[in-house]
C-alpha positions, 0 to 999 in steps of 0.5 A: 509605820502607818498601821503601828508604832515603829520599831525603834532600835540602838545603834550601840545595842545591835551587836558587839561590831565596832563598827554598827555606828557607821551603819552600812555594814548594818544594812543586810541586817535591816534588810533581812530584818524588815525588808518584807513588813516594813516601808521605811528604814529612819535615822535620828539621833538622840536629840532628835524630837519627832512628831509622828504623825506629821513624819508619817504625812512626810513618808506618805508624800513618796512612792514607798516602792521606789527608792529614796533617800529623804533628809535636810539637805547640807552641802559644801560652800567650799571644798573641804579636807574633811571630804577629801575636797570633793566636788573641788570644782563646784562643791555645792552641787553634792547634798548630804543629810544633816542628821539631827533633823532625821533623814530616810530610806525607802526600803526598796534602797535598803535592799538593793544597798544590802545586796551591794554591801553583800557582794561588795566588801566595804572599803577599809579605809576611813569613816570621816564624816558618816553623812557625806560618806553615805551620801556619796555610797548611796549616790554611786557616782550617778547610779543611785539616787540623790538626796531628795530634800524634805522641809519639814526635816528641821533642825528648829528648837521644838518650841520655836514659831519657825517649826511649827510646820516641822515633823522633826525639831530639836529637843530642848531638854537640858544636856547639862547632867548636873554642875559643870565639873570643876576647873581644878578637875581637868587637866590639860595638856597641849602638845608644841615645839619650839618652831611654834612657841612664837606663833601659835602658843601666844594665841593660846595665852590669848584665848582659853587658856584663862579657863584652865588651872591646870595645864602644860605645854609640852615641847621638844624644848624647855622653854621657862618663858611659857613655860614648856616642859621636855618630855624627852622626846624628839619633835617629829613631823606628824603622828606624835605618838611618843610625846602623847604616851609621855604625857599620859604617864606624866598625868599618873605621875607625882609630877602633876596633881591627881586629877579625875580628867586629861584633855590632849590638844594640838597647839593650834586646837581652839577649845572652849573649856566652860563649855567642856566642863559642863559636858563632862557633867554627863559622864563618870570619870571613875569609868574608862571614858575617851570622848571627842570627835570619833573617826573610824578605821577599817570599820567594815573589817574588823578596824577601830574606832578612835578619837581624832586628836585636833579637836581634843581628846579627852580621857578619865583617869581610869581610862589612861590606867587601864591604856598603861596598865594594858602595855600599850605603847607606840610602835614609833615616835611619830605613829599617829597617836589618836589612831594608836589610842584607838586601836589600844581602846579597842583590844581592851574592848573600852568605847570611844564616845563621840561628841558632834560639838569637837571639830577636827576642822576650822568652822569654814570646813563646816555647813552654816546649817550644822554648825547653826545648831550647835554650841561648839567646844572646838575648832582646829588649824590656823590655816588662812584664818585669823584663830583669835577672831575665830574664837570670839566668834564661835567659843567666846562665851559672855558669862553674864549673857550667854553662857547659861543659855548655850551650856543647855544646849549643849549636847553629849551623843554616844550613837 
């Protein structure tokens, strides 16, 4: 790094593996690859800005034949489900990359971590949140390092006076491929029941769905004050496999209007739908697009990739063609159905997009510093909070003042 540019490569473009976006089944690779001519192995993501000198200044600062683990540091106010409530006693204690300010391994790790991914097979099991679960892998309960926090790894905007003394900021470059889709191009549907009609659908009416033209609540019983529709399918407790399938034929049905897009939501998801559109300005629908927050399955063994459905999952019309035409189909009623999507995605070889800005989890599951650079399009759950103040926080947008501003920076990310 200090003697030429660095190589620079994809995550998406190493291989066919599923599973390369969760990066430590790739690391023999690096190691075999790199291990001998080069120092340090760096991860960005596409929307990070890098000013290389001043990045190699920061690398210069540690013993390159020690290892290391250097980042912005994230950490835990609360425990939380997404990290299986880890550090329940003190979760603070425990830091973790944030990834858009870039973060970095001395090579002497990526070694000795190759080696261990070698002799060790990878459990099979999920991959949640990538940063935190790389963190504890690298950490080892003790044995291995702790990340090791560099200030100049920011999450500024590139123009802003507070980076000036940053290698790393965020770029500005505007995220929005062109004119948000239009509202008559989304259709949504949320999935209930009738033990929720009175208490979670009300705050749906309350919040985004002014934003939507088309949309339908779908439940165990019709009810015409909402109104729902009964698809037929029995309420299950979890899983609710048969009411998704149910709801992607009735969207390629005569029931409803040829639309180009189909968004699946939970009646507890809280969503921004202007701010949806102008992502979906970044993507064909005439293409098998499935995007949302990407979870993982397995992935160190041949598992999946899928979309968790809490925070919304988005499909193109081609994309539920191609998921019917291929025969897939719930192996029960209350299969979990984002896990059965992802599995379908991937016999048929179809990619699952993943996008930082929906949540599976409330904003309190979250990092202040994470969630400080972004423009959120979705939170999930009630629990122990109040949703409709939750909204207007996080995913009320002011049209007249903020929507033009916040659209730009929001961002659409494959890797």
């Amino acid at each position: 790094i200090f003697q030429k540019a660095p190589a620079v490569l994809l995550l998406h473009r190493l291989s066919d593996n599923e599973g390369d976006w969760s990066i430590l089944p790739l690391l023999p690779e690096f190691s075999r690859s790199f291990g001998k001519n080069s120092s340090w192995l760096v991860f960005l993501e596409e929307k990070t800005h890098v000013k290389m000198s001043a990045f190699v200044q920061v690398l210069a600062k540690f013993d390159k034949n020690k290892e290391w683990f250097v980042g912005k540091p994230l950490f835990d106010k609360e425990s939380t489900i997404i990290h299986h409530y880890a550090f329940a006693e003190n979760p603070s204690i425990f830091k973790y990359p944030d990834f858009a300010a870039a973060w970095a391994l001395s090579m002497p790790l990526v070694v000795r971590l190759a080696n261990k991914v070698r002799d060790e097979p990878l459990k099979s099991d999920f991959t949640i949140d990538l940063k935190h679960e790389i963190a504890l892998y690298i950490w080892d309960g003790g044995k291995g390092p702790h990340l090791t926090a560099a200030p100049e790894l920011c999450t500024e905007p590139e123009d802003s006076l507070r980076a000036q003394h940053c290698a790393t900021t965020l770029s500005k470059e505007p995220t929005q491929c062109g004119e948000p889709v239009k509202k008559e191009d989304i259709f949504v549907a949320v999935k209930t029941c009738r033990k929720f009609h009175n208490e979670r659908v009300p705050v749906i009416k309350r919040t985004w769905e002014k934003d939507a033209v088309l949309l339908e609540y779908y439940s165990d019983h019709a009810d015409p004050s909402i109104p729902t529709i009964n698809l037929g399918v029995p309420n299950t407790e979890r899983g609710h496999c048969g009411k998704t399938f149910a709801i992607l034929q009735r969207f390629l049905s005569s029931h409803v209007p040829n639309t180009k897009w189909l968004l699946v939501v939970d009646d507890d998801t809280l969503i921004s739908l202007p701010r949806l559109q102008a992502l979906l300005s970044c993507y064909d629908p005439s293409e098998p697009v499935s995007l949302g927050e990407r979870y993982g399955y397995g992935l160190s063994q041949g598992g999946y990739s899928y979309i968790t459905g809490g925070g919304g999952m988005v499909f193109s019309r081609e994309a539920v063609v191609r998921l019917l035409d291929s025969g897939c189909k719930c192996y029960s009623n209350d299969a979990p159905d984002d896990m059965v999507l992802g599995m379908c995605l991937n016999a048929l070889g179809l990619p699952v997009t993943h996008s930082p800005l929906f949540h599976q989890a409330r904003p309190e599951d979250y990092p202040a510093d994470l969630l400080a650079h972004q423009v959120p399009i979705s939170f999930h759950k009630h629990w122990n909070i109040d949703p409709i103040a939750v909204f207007n926080k996080w995913l009320r947008d002011n049209s007249s003042e903020k929507s033009s501003h916040e659209l730009d920076r929001t961002t659409k990310t494959e890797l």
